[in-house]
TORDREN-639444 format. One record per residue (C-alpha): residue number from 1; residue in three letters; x, y, z. Coordinates in steps of 0.001 Angstrom, whole numbers, m for minus. Each point is the difference from the previous one (the first is absolute). Layout:
<nodes>
<node><resi>NUM</resi><resn>ALA</resn><c1>X</c1><c2>Y</c2><c3>Z</c3></node>
...
</nodes>
This chain:
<nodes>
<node><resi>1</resi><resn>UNK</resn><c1>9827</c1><c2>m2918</c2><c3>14660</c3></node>
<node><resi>2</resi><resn>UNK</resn><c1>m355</c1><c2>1000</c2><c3>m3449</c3></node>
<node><resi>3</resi><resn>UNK</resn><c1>430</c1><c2>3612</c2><c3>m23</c3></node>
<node><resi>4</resi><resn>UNK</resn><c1>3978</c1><c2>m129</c2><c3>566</c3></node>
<node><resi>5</resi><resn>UNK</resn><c1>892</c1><c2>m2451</c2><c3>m2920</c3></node>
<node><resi>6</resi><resn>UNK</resn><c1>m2070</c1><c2>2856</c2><c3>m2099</c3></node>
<node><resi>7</resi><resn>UNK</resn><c1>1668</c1><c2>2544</c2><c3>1286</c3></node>
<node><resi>8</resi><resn>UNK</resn><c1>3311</c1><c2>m1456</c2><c3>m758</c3></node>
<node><resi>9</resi><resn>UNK</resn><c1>m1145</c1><c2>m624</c2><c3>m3285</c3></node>
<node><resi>10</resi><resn>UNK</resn><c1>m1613</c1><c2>3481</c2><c3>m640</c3></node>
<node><resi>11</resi><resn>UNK</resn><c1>3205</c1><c2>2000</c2><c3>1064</c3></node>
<node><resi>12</resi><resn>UNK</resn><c1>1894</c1><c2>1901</c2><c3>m2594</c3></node>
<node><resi>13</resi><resn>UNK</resn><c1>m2674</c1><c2>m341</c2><c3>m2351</c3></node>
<node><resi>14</resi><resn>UNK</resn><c1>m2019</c1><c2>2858</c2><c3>m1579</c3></node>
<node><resi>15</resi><resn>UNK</resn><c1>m3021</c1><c2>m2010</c2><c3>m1048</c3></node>
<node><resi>16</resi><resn>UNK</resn><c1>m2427</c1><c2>m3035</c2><c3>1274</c3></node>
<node><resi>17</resi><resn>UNK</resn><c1>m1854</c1><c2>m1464</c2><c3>m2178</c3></node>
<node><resi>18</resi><resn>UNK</resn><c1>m2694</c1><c2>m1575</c2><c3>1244</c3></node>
<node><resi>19</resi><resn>UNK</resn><c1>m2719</c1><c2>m2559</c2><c3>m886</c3></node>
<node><resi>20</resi><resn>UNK</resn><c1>m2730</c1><c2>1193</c2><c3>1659</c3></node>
<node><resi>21</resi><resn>UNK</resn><c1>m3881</c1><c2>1003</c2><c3>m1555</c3></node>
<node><resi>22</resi><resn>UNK</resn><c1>m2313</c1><c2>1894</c2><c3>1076</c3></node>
<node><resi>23</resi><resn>UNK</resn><c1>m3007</c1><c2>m2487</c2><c3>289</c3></node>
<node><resi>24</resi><resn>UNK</resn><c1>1699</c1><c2>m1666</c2><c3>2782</c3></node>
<node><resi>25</resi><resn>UNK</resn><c1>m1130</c1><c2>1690</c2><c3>2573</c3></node>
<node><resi>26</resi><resn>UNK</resn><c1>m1985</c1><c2>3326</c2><c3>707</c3></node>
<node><resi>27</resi><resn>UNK</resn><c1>2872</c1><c2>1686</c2><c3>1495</c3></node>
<node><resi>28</resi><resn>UNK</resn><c1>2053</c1><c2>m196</c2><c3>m3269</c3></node>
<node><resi>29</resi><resn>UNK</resn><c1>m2949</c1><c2>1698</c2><c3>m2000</c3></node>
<node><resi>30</resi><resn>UNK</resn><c1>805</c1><c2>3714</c2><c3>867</c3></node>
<node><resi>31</resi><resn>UNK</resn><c1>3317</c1><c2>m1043</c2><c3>m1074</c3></node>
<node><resi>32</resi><resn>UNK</resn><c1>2023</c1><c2>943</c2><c3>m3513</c3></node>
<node><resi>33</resi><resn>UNK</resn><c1>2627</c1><c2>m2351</c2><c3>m1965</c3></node>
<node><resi>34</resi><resn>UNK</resn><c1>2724</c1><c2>2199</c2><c3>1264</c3></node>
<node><resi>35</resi><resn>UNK</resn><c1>274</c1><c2>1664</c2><c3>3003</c3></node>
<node><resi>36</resi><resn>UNK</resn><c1>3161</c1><c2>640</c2><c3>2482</c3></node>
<node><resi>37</resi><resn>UNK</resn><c1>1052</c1><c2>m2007</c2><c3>2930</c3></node>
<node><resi>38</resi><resn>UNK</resn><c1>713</c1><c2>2411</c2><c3>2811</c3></node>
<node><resi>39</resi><resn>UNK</resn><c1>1569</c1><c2>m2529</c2><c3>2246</c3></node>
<node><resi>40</resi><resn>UNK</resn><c1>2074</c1><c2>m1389</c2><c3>m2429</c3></node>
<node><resi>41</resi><resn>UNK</resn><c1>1168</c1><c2>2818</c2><c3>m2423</c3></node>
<node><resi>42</resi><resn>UNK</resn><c1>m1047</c1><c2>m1177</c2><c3>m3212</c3></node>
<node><resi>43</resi><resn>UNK</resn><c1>m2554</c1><c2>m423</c2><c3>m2517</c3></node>
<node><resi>44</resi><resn>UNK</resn><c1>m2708</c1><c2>m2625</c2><c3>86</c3></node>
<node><resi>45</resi><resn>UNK</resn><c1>m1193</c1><c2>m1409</c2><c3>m3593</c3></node>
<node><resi>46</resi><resn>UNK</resn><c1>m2699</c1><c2>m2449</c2><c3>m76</c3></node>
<node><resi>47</resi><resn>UNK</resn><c1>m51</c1><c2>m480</c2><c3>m3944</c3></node>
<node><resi>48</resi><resn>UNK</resn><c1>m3686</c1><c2>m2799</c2><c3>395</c3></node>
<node><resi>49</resi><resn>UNK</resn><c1>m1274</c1><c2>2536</c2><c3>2466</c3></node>
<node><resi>50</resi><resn>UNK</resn><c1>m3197</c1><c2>307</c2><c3>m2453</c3></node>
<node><resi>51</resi><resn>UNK</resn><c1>110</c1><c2>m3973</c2><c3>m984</c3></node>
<node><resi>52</resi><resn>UNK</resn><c1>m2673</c1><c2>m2023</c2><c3>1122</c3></node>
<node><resi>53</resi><resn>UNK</resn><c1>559</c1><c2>m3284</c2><c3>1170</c3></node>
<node><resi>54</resi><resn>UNK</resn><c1>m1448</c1><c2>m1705</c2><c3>m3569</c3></node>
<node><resi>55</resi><resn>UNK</resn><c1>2811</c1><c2>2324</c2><c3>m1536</c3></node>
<node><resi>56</resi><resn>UNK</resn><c1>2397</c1><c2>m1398</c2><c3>2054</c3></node>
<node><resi>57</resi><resn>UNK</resn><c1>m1130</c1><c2>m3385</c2><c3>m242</c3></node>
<node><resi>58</resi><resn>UNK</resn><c1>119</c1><c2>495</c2><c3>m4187</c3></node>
<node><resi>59</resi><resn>UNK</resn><c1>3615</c1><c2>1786</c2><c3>340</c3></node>
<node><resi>60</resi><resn>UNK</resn><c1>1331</c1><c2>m3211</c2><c3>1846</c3></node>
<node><resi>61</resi><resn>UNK</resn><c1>m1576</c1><c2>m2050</c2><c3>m2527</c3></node>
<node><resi>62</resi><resn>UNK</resn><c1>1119</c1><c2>1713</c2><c3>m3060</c3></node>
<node><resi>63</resi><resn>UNK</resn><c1>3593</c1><c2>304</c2><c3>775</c3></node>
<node><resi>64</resi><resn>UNK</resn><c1>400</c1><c2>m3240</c2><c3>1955</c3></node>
<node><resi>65</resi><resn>UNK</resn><c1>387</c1><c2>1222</c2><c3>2966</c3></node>
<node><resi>66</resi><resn>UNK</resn><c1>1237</c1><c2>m1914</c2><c3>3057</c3></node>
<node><resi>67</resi><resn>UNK</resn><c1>m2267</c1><c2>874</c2><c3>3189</c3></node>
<node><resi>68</resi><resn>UNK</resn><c1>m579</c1><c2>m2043</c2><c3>3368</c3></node>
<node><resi>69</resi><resn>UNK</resn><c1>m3149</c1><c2>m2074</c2><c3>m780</c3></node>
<node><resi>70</resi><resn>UNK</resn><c1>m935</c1><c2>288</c2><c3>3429</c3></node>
<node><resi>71</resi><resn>UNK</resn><c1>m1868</c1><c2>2715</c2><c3>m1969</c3></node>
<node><resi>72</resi><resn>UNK</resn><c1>m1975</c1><c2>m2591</c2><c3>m1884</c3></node>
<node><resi>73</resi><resn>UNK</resn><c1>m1124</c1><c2>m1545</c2><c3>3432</c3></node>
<node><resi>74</resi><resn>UNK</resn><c1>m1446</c1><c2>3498</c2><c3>1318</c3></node>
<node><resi>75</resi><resn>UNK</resn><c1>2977</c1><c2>2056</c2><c3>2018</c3></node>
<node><resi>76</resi><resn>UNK</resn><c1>m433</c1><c2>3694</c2><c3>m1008</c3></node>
<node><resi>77</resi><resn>UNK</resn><c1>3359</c1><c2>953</c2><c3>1539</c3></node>
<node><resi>78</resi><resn>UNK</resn><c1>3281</c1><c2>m1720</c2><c3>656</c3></node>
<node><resi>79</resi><resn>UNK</resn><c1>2155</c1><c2>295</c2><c3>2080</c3></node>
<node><resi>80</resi><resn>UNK</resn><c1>m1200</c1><c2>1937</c2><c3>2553</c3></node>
<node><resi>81</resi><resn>UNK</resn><c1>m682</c1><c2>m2109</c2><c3>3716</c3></node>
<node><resi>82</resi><resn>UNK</resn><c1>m3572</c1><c2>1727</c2><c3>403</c3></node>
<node><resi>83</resi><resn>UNK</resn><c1>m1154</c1><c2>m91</c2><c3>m3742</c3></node>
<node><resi>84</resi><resn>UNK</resn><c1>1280</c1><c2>m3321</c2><c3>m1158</c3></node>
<node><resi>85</resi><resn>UNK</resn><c1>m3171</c1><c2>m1801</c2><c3>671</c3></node>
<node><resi>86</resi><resn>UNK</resn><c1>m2446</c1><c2>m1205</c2><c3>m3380</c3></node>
<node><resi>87</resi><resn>UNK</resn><c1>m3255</c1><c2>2132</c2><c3>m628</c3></node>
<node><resi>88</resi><resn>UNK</resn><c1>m3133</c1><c2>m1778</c2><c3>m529</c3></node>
<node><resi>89</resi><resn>UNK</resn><c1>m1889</c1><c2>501</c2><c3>m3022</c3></node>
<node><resi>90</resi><resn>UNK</resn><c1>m2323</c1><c2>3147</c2><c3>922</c3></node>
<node><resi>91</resi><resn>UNK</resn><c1>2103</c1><c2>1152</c2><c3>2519</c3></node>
<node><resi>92</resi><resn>UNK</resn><c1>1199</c1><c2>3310</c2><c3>529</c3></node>
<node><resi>93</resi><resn>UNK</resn><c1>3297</c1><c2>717</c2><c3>m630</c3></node>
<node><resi>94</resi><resn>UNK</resn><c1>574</c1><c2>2802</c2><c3>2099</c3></node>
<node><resi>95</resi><resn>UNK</resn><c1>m1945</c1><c2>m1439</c2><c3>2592</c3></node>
<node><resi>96</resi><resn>UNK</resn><c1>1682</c1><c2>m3552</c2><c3>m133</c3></node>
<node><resi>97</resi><resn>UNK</resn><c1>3629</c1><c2>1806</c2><c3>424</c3></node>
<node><resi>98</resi><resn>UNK</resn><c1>m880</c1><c2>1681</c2><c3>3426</c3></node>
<node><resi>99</resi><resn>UNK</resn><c1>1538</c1><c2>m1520</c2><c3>2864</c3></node>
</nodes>
């Protein structure tokens, strides 16, 4: 459901940048801050890649930031059917996003 309006979006365009980190799951550490998407045809920048989430937090915060505050009530993700859910404090991320 979401993959086509990205595609769409993505087409023509050299570079994606992303805002993905590296702490958010285990499957993202092996990865770098720039790598190239194969299925797409481009290149993949995820400039908070090495951000932790307190650096994020003070980013948003500094600069005045707008973000959804359903942050502030525990979701970890956004957006996404299976992952919008809030995390308890204590949970595990990665293990709280499995379906």
């Amino acid at each position: 459901v979401k993959l086509e309006p990205l595609r769409r979006a993505l087409n023509g365009n050299q570079l994606w940048v992303t805002g993905i980190r590296s702490e958010q799951s285990v499957n993202r550490h092996d990865m770098t801050n720039l790598e190239w998407d194969e299925q797409n045809q481009l290149i993949k920048f995820h400039p908070i890649f090495f951000w932790s989430l307190d650096e994020v937090k003070e980013y948003i915060k500094k600069n005045n930031i707008v973000y959804n505050t359903l942050h502030d009530k525990g979701f970890p993700s956004i957006g996404c059917a299976p992952c919008t859910r809030a995390v308890t404090q204590g949970e595990d991320l990665e293990l709280a996003l499995v379906v």
